[in-house]
C-alpha positions in Angstrom: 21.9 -1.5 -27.4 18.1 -0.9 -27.0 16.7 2.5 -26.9 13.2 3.2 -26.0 11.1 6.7 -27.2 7.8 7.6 -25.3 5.3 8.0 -27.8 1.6 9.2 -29.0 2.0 8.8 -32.7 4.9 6.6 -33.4 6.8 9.8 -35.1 7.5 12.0 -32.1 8.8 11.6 -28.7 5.8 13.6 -27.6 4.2 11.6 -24.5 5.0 11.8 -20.7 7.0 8.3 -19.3 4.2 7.8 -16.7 1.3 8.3 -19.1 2.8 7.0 -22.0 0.3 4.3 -23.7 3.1 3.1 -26.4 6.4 3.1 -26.2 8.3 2.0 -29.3 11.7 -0.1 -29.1 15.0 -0.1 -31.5 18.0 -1.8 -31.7 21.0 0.8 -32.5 24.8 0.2 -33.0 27.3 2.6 -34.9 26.2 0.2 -38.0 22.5 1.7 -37.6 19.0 1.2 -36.2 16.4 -1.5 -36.4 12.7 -1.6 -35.2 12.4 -4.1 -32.9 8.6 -3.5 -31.1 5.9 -1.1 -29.7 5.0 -2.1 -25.9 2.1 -1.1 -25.2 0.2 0.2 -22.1 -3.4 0.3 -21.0 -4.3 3.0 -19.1 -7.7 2.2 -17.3 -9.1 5.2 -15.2 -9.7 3.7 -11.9 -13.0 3.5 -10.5 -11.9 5.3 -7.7 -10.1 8.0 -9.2 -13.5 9.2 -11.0 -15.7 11.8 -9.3 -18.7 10.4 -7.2 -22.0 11.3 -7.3 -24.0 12.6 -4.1 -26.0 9.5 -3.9 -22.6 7.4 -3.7 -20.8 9.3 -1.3 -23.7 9.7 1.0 -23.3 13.3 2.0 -27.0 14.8 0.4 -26.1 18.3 1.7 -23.4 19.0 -1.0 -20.8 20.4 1.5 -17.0 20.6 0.8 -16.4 19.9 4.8 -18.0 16.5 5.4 -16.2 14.2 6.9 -17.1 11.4 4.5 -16.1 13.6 1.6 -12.7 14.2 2.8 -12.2 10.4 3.7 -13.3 9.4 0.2 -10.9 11.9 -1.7 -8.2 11.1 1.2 -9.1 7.1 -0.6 -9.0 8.5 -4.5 -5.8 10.3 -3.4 -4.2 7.1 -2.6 -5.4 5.0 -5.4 -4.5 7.8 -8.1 -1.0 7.1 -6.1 -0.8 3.6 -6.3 -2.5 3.3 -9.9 0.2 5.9 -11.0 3.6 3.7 -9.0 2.0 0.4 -10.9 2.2 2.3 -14.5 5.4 3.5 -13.5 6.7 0.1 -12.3 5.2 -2.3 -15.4 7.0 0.6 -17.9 10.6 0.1 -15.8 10.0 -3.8 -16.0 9.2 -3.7 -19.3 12.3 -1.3 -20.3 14.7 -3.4 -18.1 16.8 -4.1 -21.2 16.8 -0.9 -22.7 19.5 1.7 -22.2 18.1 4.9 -22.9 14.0 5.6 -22.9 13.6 9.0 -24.5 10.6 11.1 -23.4 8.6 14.2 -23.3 8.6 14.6 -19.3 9.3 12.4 -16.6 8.8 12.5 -12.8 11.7 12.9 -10.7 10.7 9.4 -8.8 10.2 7.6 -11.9 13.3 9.1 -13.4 15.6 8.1 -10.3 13.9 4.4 -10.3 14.9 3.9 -14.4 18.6 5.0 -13.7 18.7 2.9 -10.4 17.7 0.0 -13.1 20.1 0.9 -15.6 18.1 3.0 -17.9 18.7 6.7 -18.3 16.0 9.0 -19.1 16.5 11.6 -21.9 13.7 14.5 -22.7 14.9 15.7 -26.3 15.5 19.8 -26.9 11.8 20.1 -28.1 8.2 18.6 -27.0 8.2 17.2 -30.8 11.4 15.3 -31.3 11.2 13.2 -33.9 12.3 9.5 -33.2 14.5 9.0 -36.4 16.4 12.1 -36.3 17.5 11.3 -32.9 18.5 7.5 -33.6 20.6 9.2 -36.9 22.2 11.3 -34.4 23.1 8.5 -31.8 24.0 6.3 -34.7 26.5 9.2 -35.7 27.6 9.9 -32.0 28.5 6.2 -31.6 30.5 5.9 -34.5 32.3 9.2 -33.0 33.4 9.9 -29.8 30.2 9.3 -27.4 30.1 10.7 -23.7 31.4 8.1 -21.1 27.7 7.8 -19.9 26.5 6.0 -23.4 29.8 4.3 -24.0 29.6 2.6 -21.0 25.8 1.8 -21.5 27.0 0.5 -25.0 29.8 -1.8 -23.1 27.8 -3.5 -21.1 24.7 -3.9 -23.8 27.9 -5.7 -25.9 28.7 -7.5 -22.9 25.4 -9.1 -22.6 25.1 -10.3 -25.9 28.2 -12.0 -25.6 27.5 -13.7 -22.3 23.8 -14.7 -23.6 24.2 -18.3 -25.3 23.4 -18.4 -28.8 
């Protein structure tokens, strides 16, 4: 089964699921954990997103009430909006065959769009978790008696490596 952690240093789950620029990928079964890769994320500010300059938004008086001013943040608005659903949506793709993403904080949208795929969200006790104490813990809790939630997520991980051809 693959589990995913949210991460700024590769040590820590310590990075927000929408902002995350790496997220690193292991392979765990009751025998253990394995590495399997870092996916990383570019996160390019948007040219709309940044602030504009008097010249560029065409309103020389500097007032807060211009019309043109509240059009052009009613336009940064949306593309922060759309910018922030693509991040969100290139992460879920990208974690389509993982199980469990573990991270610092998550949106409620984003969080309800990775369980409607299949992957549950998990934010760790503290906002420095570090990523190999937690797999030792899941590798213990599946050789024990896991909750029905991860047995069944480690059923049907099973299941698909049995149905892939070899």
């Amino acid at each position: 089964m693959k589990i995913a952690f949210a991460t700024s240093d590769r040590v820590n789950v310590n990075a927000h699921f929408g902002w995350a620029q790496e997220i690193d990928v292991y392979e765990i079964s009751d025998g253990g954990y394995e590495f399997i890769e870092t996916l990383c994320f570019n996160q390019e500010v948007s040219q709309l997103a940044e602030d504009t300059t008097e010249e560029e938004s065409g309103c020389k008086h500097g007032k807060s009430d211009c019309k043109k001013a509240k059009k052009e943040e009613a336009v940064k608005s949306k593309a922060k909006d759309t910018e922030s659903n693509d991040k969100v949506a290139q992460k879920i793709a990208a974690l389509s065959d993982c199980k469990i993403v573990y991270v610092a904080s998550i949106g409620g949208t984003a969080a309800a769009k990775l369980i409607r795929k299949g992957v549950m969200p998990v934010k760790p006790r503290s906002d420095k978790e570090d990523i190999i104490y937690l797999l030792n813990r899941l590798v213990q809790t599946l050789k024990g008696n896991p909750p029905p939630w991860l047995r069944k997520a480690l059923q049907q991980s099973q299941e698909s490596v049995i149905a892939e051809p070899v």
